[in-house]
N, C-alpha and C positions, 0 to 999 in steps of 0.2 A: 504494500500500500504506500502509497505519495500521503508524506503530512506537511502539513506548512510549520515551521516554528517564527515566532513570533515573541517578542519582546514584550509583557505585558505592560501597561506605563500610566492606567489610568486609576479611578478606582473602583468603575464600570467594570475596566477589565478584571480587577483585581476579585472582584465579588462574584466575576462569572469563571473563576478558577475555584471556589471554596468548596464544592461539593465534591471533587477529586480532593484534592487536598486533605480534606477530614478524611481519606484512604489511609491515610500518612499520618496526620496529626487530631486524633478521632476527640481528644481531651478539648480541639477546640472548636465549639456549639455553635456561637452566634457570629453568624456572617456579617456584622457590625465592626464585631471587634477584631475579627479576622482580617477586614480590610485597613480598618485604623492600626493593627499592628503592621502590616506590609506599607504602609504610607509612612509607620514613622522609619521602619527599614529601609525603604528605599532614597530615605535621606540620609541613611549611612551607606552607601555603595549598595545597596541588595537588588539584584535585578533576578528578574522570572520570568525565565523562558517559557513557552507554553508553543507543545505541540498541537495543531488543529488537525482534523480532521472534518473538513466540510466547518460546520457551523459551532461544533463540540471540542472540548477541549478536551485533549484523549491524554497526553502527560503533560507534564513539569520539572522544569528547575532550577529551585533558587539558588544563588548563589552570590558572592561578594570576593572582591578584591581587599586582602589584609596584608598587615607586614609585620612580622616578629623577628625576633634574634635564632629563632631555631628552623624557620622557613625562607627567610627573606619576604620577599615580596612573592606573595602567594595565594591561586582561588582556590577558596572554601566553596565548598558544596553544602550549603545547610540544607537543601530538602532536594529528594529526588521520587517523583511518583508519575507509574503508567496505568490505566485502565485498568482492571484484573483481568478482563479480557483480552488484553492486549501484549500481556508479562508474554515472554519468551518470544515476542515478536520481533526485535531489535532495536524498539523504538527507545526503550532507556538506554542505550548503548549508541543511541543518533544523541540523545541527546547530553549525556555526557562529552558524546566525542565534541558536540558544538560548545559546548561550555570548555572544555580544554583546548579547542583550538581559540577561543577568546585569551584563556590563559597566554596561550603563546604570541599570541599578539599583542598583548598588553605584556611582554617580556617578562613572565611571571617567574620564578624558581621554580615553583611549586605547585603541585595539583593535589588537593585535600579533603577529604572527609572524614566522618565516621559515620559508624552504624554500631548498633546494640550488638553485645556479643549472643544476644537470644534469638538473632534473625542468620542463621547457617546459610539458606540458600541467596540473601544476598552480599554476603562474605562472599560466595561464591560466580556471583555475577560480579563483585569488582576484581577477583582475583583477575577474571577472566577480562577486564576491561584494561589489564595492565596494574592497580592499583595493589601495593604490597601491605600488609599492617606492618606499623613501624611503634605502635605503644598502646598504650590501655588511658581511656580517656577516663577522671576521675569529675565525679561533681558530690555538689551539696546543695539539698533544698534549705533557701534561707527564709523563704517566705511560703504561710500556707500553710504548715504544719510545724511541728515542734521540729526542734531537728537532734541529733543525735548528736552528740560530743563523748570523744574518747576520754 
């Protein structure tokens, strides 16, 4: 199948991405907030690819240009989602490949993500995409629940 990808940049657009999306990010409900988060993102560098098909918006992904002392100058992948219908078709794999050639045209170091060590088979789709693990990503909820201290 032919998809168009597309830069999404409104916040029309951004509201007619939401219901893929929550495939990916199910914890967030209101298409309100989900646009006011990507509008205050997208005034830190976060752009969202969004593959069409016809009038439908079949995948995504977001992503930002960062820079650290352990990357240099390097794109994150914060979100990548295809249709469930559409997994194993190539379309995440178009659309990474189009976010990493941005990388390299924006003279990046580095191409980055993570994923949950509880999702194996797309461990397996970035193996396959060239993408190595290089560490174990660590966090802390600070808000919203109690949080734990050693």
């Amino acid at each position: 199948m032919t998809y168009t990808l597309q830069h999404l940049d409104s916040k029309e657009a951004f509201g007619a991405s939401f219901d893929l999306m929550r495939i990916l990010r199910p914890h967030i409900t209101s298409p309100a907030v989900y646009v006011a988060q990507l509008a205050r993102q997208a005034e830190q560098d976060y752009r969202l690819l969004a593959a069409w098909d016809g009038a439908h918006i079949v995948g995504l992904a977001g992503y930002r240009e960062l820079e650290n002392l352990i990357y240099g100058r390097f794109i994150y992948v914060d979100d990548l989602v295809v249709s469930p219908d559409l997994q194993r078709s190539g379309l995440g794999g178009r659309l990474l490949a189009a976010v990493r050639d941005e990388a390299v045209k924006r003279q990046c170091d580095h191409f980055v993500l993570d994923t949950g060590l509880h999702k194996p088979l797309a461990q397996r789709f970035y193996f396959r995409q060239g993408l190595l693990a290089r560490g174990m990503h660590f966090t802390q909820k600070l808000r919203g629940e109690e949080r734990a201290l050693p």
